[in-house]
C-alpha positions in Angstrom: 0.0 0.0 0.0 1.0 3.6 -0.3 2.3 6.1 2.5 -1.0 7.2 2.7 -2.3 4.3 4.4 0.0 3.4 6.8 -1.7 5.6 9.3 -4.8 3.8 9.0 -3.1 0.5 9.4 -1.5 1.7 12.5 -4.8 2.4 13.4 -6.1 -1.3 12.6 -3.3 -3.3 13.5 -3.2 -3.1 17.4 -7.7 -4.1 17.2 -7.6 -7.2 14.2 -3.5 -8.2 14.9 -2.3 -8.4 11.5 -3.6 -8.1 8.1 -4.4 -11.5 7.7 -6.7 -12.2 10.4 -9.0 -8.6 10.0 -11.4 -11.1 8.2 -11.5 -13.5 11.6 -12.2 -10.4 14.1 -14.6 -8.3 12.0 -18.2 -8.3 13.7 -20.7 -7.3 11.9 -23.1 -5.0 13.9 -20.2 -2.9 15.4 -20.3 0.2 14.7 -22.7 2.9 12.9 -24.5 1.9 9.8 -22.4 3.0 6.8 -23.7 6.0 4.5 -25.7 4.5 1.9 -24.8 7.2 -0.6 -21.0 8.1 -0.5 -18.0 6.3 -1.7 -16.4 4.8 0.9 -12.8 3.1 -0.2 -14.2 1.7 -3.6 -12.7 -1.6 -4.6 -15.2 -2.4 -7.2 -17.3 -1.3 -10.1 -19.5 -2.9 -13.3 -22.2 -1.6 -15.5 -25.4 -2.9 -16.0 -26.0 -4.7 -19.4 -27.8 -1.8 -20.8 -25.3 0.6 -19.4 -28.1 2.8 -17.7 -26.5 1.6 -14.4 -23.1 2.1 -12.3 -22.4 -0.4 -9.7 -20.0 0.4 -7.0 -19.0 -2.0 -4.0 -17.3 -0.2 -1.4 -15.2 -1.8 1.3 -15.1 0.3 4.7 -11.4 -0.7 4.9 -10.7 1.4 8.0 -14.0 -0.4 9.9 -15.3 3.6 10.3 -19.0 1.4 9.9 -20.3 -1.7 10.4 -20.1 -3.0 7.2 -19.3 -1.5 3.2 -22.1 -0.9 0.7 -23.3 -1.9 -2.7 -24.7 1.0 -4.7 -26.5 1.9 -8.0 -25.8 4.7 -9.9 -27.9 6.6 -12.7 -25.0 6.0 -15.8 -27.1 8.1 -18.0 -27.2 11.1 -16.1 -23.5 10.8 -14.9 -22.6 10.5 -18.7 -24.4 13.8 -19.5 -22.6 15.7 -16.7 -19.4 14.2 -17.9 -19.9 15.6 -21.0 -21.0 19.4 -19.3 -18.0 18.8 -17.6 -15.7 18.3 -20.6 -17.4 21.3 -22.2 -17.1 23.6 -19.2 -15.0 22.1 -16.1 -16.9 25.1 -14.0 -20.5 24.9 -15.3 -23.3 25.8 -12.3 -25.6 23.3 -13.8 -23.2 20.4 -12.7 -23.7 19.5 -8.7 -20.0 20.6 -8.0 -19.0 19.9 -4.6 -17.0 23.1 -4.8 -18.3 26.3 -6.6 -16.0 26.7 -9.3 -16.9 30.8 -9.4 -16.8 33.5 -7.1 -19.4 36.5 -6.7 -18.8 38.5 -9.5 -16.5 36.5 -11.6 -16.8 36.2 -15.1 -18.7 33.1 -16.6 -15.7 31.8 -18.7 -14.2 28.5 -18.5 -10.9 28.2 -17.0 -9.8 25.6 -19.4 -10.2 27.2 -22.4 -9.2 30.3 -24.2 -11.8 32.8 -25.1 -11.3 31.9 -28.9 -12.3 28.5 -27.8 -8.7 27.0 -28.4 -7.4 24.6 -24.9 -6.1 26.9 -22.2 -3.2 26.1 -20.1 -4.9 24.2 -17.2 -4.8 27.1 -13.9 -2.7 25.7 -11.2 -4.9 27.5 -8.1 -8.9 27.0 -8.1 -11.1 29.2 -9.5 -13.1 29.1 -6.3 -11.6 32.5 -4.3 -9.3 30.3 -1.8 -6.2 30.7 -3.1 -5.5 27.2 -2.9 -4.0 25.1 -5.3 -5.5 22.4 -7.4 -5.1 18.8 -6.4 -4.0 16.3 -8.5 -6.6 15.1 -10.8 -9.0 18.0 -10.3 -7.8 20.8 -12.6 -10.6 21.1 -15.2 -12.1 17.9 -13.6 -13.5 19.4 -10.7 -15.0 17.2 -8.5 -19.0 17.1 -8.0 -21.0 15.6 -5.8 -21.5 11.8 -6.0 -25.3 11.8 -4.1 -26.6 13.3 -6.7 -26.7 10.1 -8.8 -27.0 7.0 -6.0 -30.3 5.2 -6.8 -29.9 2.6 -4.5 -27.7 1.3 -2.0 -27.5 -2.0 0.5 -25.2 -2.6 3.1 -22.6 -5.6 3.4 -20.0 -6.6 5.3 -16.8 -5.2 5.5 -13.7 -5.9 2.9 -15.1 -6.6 -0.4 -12.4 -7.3 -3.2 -14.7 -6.9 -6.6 -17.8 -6.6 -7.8 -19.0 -8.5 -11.2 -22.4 -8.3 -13.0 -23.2 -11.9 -14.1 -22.4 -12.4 -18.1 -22.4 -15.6 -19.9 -22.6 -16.7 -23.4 -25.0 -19.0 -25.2 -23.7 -22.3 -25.9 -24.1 -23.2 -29.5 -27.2 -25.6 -30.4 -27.3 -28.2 -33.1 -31.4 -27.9 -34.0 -33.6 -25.9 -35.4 -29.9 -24.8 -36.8 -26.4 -25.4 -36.1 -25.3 -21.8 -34.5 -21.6 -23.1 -34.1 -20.3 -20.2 -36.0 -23.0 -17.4 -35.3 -21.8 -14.6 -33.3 -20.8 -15.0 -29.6 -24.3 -13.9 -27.6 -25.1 -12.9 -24.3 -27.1 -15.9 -22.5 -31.0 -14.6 -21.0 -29.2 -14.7 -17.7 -26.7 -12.3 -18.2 -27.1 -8.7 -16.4 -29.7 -10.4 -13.7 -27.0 -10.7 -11.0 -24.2 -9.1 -9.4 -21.4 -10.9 -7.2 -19.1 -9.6 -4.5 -16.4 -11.6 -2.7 -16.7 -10.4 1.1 -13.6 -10.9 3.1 -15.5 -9.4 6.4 -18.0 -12.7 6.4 -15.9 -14.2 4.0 -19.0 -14.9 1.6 -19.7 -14.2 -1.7 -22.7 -11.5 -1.5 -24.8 -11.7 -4.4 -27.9 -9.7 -5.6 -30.3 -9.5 -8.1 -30.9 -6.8 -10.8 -33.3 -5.5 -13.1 -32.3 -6.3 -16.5 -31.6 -3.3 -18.5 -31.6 -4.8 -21.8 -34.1 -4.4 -23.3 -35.5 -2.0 -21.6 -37.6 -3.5 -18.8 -40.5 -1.8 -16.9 -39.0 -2.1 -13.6 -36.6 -0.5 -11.1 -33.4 -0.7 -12.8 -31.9 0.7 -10.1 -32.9 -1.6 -7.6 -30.6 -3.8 -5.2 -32.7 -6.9 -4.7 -31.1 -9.0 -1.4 -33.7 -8.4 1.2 -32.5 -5.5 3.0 -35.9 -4.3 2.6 -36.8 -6.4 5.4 -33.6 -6.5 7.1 -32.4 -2.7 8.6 -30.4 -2.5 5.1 -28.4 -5.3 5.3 -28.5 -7.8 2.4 -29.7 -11.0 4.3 -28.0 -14.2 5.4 -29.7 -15.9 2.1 -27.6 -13.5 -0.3 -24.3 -14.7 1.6 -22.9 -17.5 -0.2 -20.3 -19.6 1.2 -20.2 -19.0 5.2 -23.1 -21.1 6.5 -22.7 -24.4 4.5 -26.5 -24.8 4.1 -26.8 -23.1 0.9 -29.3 -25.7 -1.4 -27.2 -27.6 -3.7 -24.2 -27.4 -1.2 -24.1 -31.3 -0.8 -20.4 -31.5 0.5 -21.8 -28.7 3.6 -18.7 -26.9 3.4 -17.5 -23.2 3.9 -15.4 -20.9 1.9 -12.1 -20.0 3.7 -10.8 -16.6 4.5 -9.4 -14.1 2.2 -11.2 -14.2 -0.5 -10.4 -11.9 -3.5 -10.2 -12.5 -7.3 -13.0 -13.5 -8.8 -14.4 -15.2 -12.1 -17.0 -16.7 -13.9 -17.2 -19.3 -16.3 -18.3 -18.6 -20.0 -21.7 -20.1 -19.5 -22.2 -18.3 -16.4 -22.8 -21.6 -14.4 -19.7 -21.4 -12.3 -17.6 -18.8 -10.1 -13.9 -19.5 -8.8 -13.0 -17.4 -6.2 -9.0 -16.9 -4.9 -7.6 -16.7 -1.5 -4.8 -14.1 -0.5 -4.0 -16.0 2.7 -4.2 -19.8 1.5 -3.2 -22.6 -0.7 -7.2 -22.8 -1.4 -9.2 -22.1 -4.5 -13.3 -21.8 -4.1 -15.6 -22.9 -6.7 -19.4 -21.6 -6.5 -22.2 -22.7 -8.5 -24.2 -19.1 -10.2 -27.4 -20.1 -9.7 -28.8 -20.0 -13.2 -30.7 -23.6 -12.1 -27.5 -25.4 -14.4 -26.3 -27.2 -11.9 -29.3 -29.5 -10.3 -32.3 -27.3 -9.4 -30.4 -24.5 -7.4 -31.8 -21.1 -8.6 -29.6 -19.6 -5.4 -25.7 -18.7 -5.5 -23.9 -21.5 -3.4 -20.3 -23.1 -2.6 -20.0 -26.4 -3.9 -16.2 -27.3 -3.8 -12.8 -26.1 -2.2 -9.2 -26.9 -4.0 -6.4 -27.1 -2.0 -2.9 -27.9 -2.6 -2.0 -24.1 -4.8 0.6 -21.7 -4.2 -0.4 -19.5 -1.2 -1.1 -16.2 -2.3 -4.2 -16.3 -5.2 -4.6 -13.4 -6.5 -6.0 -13.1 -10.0 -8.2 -15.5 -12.0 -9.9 -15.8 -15.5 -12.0 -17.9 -17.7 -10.3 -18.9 -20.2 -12.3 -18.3 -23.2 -13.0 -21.5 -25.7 -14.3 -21.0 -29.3 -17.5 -22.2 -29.4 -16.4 -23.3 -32.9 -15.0 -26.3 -31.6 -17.6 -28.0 -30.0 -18.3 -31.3 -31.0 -22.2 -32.3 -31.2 -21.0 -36.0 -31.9 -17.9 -38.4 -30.9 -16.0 -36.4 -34.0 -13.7 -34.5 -31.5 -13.7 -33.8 -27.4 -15.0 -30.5 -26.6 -12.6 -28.6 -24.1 -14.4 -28.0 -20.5 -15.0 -24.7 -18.9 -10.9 -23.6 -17.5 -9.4 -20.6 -15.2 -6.3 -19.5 -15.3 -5.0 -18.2 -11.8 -2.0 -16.5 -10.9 -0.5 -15.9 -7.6 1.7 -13.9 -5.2 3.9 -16.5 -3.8 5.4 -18.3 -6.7 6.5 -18.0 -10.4 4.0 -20.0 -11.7 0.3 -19.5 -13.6 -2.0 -22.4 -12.8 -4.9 -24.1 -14.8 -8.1 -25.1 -12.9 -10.6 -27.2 -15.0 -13.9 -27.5 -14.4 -16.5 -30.3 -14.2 -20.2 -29.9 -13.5 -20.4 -33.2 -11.9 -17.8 -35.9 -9.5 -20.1 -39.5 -11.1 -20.8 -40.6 -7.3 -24.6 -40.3 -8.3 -27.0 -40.5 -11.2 -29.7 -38.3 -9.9 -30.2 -35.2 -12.1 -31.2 -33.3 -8.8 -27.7 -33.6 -6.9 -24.8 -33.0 -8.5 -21.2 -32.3 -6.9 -19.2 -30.0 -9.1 -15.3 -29.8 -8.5 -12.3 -28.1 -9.8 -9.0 -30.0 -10.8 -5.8 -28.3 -10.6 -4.7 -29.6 -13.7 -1.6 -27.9 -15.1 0.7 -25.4 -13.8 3.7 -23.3 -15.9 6.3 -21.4 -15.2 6.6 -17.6 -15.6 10.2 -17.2 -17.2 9.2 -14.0 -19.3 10.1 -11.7 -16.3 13.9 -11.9 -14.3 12.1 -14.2 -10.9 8.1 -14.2 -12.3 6.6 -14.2 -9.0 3.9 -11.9 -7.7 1.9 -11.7 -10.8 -1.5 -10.4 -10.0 -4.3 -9.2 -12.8 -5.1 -11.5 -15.8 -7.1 -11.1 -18.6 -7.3 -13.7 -22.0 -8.2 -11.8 -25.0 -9.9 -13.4 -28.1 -10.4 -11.3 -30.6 -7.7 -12.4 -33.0 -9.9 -15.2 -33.9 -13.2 -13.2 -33.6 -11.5 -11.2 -36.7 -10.8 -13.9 -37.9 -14.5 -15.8 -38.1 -15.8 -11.8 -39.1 -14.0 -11.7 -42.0 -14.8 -14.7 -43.2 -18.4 -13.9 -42.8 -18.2 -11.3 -44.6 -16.2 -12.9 -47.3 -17.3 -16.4 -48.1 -20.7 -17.1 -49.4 -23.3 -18.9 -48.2 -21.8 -18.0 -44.8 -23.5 -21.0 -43.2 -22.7 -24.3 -42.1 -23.9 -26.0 -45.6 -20.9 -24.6 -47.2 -17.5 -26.9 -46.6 -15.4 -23.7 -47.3 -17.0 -21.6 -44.8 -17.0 -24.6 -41.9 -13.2 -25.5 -42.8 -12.2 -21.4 -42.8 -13.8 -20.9 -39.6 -12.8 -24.0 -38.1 -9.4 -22.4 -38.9 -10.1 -19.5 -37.7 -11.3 -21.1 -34.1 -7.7 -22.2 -33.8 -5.7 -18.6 -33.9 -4.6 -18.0 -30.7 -5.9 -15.7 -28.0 -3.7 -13.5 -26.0 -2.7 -13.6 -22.5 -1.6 -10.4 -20.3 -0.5 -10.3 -16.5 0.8 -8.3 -14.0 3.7 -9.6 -13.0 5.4 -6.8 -9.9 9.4 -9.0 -10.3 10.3 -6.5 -11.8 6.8 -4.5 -12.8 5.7 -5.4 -16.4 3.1 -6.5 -18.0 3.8 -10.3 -19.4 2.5 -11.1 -22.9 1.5 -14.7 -23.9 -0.7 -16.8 -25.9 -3.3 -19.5 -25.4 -4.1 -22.1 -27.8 -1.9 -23.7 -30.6 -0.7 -27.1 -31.8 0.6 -29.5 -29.4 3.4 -31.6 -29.5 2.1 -34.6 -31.0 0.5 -32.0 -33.5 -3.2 -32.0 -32.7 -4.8 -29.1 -31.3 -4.2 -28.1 -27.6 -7.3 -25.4 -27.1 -5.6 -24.7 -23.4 -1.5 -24.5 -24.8 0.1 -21.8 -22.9 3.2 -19.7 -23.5 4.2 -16.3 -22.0 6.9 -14.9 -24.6 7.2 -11.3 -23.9 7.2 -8.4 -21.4 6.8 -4.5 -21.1 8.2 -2.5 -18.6 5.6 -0.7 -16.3 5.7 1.6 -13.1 5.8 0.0 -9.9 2.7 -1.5 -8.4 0.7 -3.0 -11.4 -2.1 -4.6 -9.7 -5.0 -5.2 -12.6 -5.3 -5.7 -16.2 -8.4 -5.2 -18.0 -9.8 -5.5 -21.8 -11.8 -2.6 -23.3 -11.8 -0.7 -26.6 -11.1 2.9 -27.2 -13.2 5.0 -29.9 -10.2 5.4 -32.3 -10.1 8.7 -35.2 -12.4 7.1 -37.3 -15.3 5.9 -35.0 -14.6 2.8 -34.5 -13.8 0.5 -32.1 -10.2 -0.4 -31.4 -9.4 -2.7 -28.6 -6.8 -1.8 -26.1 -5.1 -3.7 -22.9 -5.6 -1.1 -19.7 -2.9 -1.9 -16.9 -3.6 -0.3 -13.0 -0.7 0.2 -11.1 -1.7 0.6 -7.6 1.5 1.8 -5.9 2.4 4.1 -8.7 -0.6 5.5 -8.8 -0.7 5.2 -12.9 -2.9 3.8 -15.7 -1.3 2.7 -18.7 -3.0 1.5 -22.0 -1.5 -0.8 -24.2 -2.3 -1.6 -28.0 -1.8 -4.8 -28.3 -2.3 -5.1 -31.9 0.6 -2.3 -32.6 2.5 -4.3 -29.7 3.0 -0.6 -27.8 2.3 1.2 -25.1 0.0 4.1 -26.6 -0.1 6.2 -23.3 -0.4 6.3 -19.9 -1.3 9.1 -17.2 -1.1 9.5 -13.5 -4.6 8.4 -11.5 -5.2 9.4 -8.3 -3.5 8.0 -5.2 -4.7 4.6 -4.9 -6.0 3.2 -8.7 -7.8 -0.3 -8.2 -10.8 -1.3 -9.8 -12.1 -0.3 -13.4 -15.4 -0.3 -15.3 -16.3 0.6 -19.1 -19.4 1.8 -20.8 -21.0 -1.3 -22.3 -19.6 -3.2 -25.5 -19.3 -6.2 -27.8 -16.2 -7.9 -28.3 -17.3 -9.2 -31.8 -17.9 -5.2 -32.9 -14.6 -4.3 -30.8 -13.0 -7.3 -32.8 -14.2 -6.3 -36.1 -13.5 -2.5 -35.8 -16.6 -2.0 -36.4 -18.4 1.6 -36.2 -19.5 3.1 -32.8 -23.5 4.2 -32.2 -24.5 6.8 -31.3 -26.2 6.6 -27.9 -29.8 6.5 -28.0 -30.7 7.7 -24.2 -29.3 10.5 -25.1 -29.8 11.3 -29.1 -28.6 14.9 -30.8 -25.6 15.9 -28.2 -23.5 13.9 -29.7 -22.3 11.0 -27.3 -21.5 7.7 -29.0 -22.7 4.5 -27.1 -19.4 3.9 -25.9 -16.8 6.8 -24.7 -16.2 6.2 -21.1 -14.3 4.2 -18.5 -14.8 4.6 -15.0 -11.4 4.2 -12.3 -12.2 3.9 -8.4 -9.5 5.8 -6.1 -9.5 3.6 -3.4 -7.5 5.5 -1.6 -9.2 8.8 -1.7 -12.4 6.8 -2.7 -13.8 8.3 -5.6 -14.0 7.7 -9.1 -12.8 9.0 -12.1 -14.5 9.2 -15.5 -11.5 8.8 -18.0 -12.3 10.1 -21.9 -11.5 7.1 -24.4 -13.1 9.0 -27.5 -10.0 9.7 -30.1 -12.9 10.6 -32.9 -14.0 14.4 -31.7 -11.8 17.2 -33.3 -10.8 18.5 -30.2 -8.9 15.2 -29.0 -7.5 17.7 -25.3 -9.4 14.8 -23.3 -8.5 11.7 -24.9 -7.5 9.1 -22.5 -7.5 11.5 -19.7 -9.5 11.9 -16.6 -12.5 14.5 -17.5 -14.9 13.8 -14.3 -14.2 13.4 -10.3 -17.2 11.8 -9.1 -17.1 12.0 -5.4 -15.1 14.0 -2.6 -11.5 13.1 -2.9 -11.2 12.1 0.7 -7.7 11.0 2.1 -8.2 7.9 4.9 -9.0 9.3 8.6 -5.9 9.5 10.2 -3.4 10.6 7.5 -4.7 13.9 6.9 
């Protein structure tokens, strides 16, 4: 952690003992209720499927409360105040936690010169004080998160993340063979959110109001009975701490320190790491896949990793090669997982069932640690953290031959064979590896060495050089000078205080900028990977038509440290391109912890 919150450790330490225990002595009840509309050391954000809705989890790290929050935000508005903001850092229409004018004081914008062209950015505020402008406020002045919280619930303290449920639809053989149709969300996707709890050490998990399409509900709405229950999301939406959830046959818990989180690519599964242990938990979704269980549950613990877990991702298979016959052998639902404690990236397969029974109703999911590799593309390759697997090389791939070879359908033996090929280019694997900082470059997926196809090969080959503290790694497009999308590789470094964003296609880093004291979780406006994939054109946004804000232009970095967020412009197409890939919103008080200010 940085300087800044050493303080508050010293403040935690001589109550929880050391870091590893806090989860053991936290009591929930202890303490006031937390505010259910400020942002309170954020460690994790998500967008609704229909991108009307921010998510934040926030994590009480300091135990000010008796417990962190989960909170909706209204997306929509936010993006039209971002865009205010953009035009005029100082406009009264914006709820600015700070007036940006004094009595008297012309209307102008500070940012910009009277003939319209970008001013040199004023190193005091414009508010009358005298005082200079903190870093990451000049012409982002901050406003005033309430204004936008729909809905909030509280949970307990030390959440790690917070993921909307997505999954894919698994091809079908009749009425059609949709093998080599575009990827598509399943009907599941966007009606659930998941948080890994290290308080209660749970997963909490609610339900939403799907988004898209529009629905006629409460998008807004937090759904985990804390209507009922003073606020608090029950003990039914706390996975993994009781060992009575339904379909948790082996009646086990999860154990401590829970932090990285994943899902699987139908959506059935979630593996969960552990900072403090060998251990590995697997979790059933709740889509009704496994058995009959509709509710969230634990279902199986792996032991015997590298202590130290840290990040995890599902490793994304082509739905190309999926066999409907005995022809081939379909590859099962796999995580990769890296860790803290040793130079090595492991591979955890799935299976949605152990054989001991035959009855449909009970089944007994597991995980197998089944391969483990070394990471040699960095001097000593321990302490990786973030991972993300990127396929859109093949997703390019199968595009293009859509587009190029006719009847695109699976009738035609050219078009099968070409995108049976194309389901075998590689995707691309980047880490965060802190010995020494860099972000490691790989792929996944190539020919084995008896020459058949190994959907799960993996080889690290590469790295580049970061700042000091790289912590996550995420996979999100830009809106490049033409309007389209262009996919890019954004890498936090916590310690550093930095965001860097990588092109991985042009193998270099396009930029990076300094983030606020304490970067750690990120969000993006809503997107596609086959669109990011095949460059194609950005929409305009339809909640907001005639002002000119495409459907995607934004991505949203939580300050844990000062917790509050900021809105960072990805849109190279405007003529004026001041704000590209810079922070142009503070949402939220920039607020150091109690104790170190």
């Amino acid at each position: 952690m940085t300087w800044l919150l050493r303080v508050a450790f010293a403040r935690l330490l001589p109550v929880v003992g050391v870091a590893g225990i806090v989860a053991a002595c936290y009591q929930a009840g202890s303490g006031s209720a937390p505010p259910p509309n400020i942002l309170y050391f954020p460690v994790g954000l998500d967008v609704s499927r229909g991108g009307n809705v921010l998510y934040v989890a926030n994590s009480d790290f300091d135990l000010q409360y008796n417990g962190g929050t989960i909170q909706s935000y209204d997306l929509n508005l936010i993006r039209r105040d971002v865009l205010l903001a953009i035009k005029d850092p100082s406009d009264p229409k914006l709820p600015l936690i700070r007036p940006a004018r004094t009595s008297g004081q012309p209307d102008d914008n500070p940012c910009t010169n009277p003939d319209g062209t970008p001013a040199p950015p004023p190193v005091y505020r414009t508010d009358g004080t005298g005082r200079r402008q903190p870093l990451s406020e000049t012409c982002a002045p901050p406003v005033d998160s309430t204004a936008y919280v729909r809905d909030s619930v509280t949970i307990g303290a030390f959440a790690t993340d917070l993921q909307v449920l997505r999954c894919e639809q698994a091809p079908t053989q009749s009425p059609k063979d949709t093998r080599y149709d575009r990827e598509t969300s399943c009907n599941a996707a966007g009606t659930r959110l998941f948080v890994p709890v290290r308080g209660d050490a749970s997963v909490t998990w609610v339900d939403l109001t799907v988004d898209d399409p529009p629905s006629a509900g409460n998008v807004f709405k937090l759904d985990c009975g804390a209507e009922t229950n003073k606020g608090h999301c029950n003990g039914g939406h706390n996975a993994g701490n009781s060992g009575g959830e339904p379909g948790n046959t082996r009646e086990i818990t999860m154990p401590g320190e829970p932090f990285g989180m994943a899902q699987s690519q139908d959506g059935e599964a979630l593996v969960i790491t552990h900072q403090t242990d060998t251990k590995a938990s697997l979790f059933t979704a709740g889509l009704g896949a496994v058995g009959d269980v509709t509710v969230p549950g634990i279902e199986y613990v792996l032991d015997g990793l590298p202590i130290g877990g840290n990040g995890v991702f599902s490793i994304p298979h082509d739905r190309a090669l999926t066999c409907f016959d005995d022809s081939c052998k379909s590859p099962r639902p796999a995580f990769l997982l890296t860790t803290r404690a040793a130079p090595e990236v492991h591979r955890l397969r799935y299976y949605s069932d152990d054989g001991t029974t035959q009855l449909p109703t009970l089944r007994r999911p597991f995980l197998l640690d089944e391969a483990k590799f070394g990471v040699t593309a960095s001097s000593a390759g321990t302490d990786s953290r973030g991972i993300a697997i990127d396929r859109s090389p093949r997703l390019a791939c199968k595009a293009k031959v859509r587009a190029t070879v006719k009847p695109a359908d699976p009738t035609n033996p050219e078009f099968v064979a070409k995108m049976q090929a194309c389901a075998r280019t590689p995707a691309r694997i980047f880490i965060a590896n802190r010995s020494p900082a860099a972000l490691l470059v790989g792929e996944l997926g190539g020919s084995a060495d008896d020459g058949s196809y190994d959907a799960d090969r993996f080889v690290l080959y590469g790295n580049v050089p970061l700042s000091s503290g790289p912590s996550k790694v995420y996979l999100a497009p830009i809106v490049d000078q033409d309007g389209n999308y262009a996919l890019r590789v954004f890498i936090v470094c916590f310690d550093s205080a930095t965001l860097f964003v990588y092109d991985p296609d042009a193998q270099i880093m396009e930029g990076s900028f300094r983030a606020a004291p304490g970067p750690f979780a990120m969000a993006f406006d809503p997107f596609d990977m086959e669109d990011v994939a095949a460059r194609t054109k950005v929409p305009d946004d339809l909640h907001q038509p005639g002002i000119g804000l495409h459907r995607y232009r934004f991505a949203y970095l939580a300050s844990f440290t000062e917790s509050f967020i900021q809105v960072i412009d990805l849109d190279n197409s405007r003529a004026d391109k001041t704000t590209f890939e810079l922070p142009v919103f503070a949402l939220g008080a920039p607020t150091l912890p109690k104790g170190t200010q």
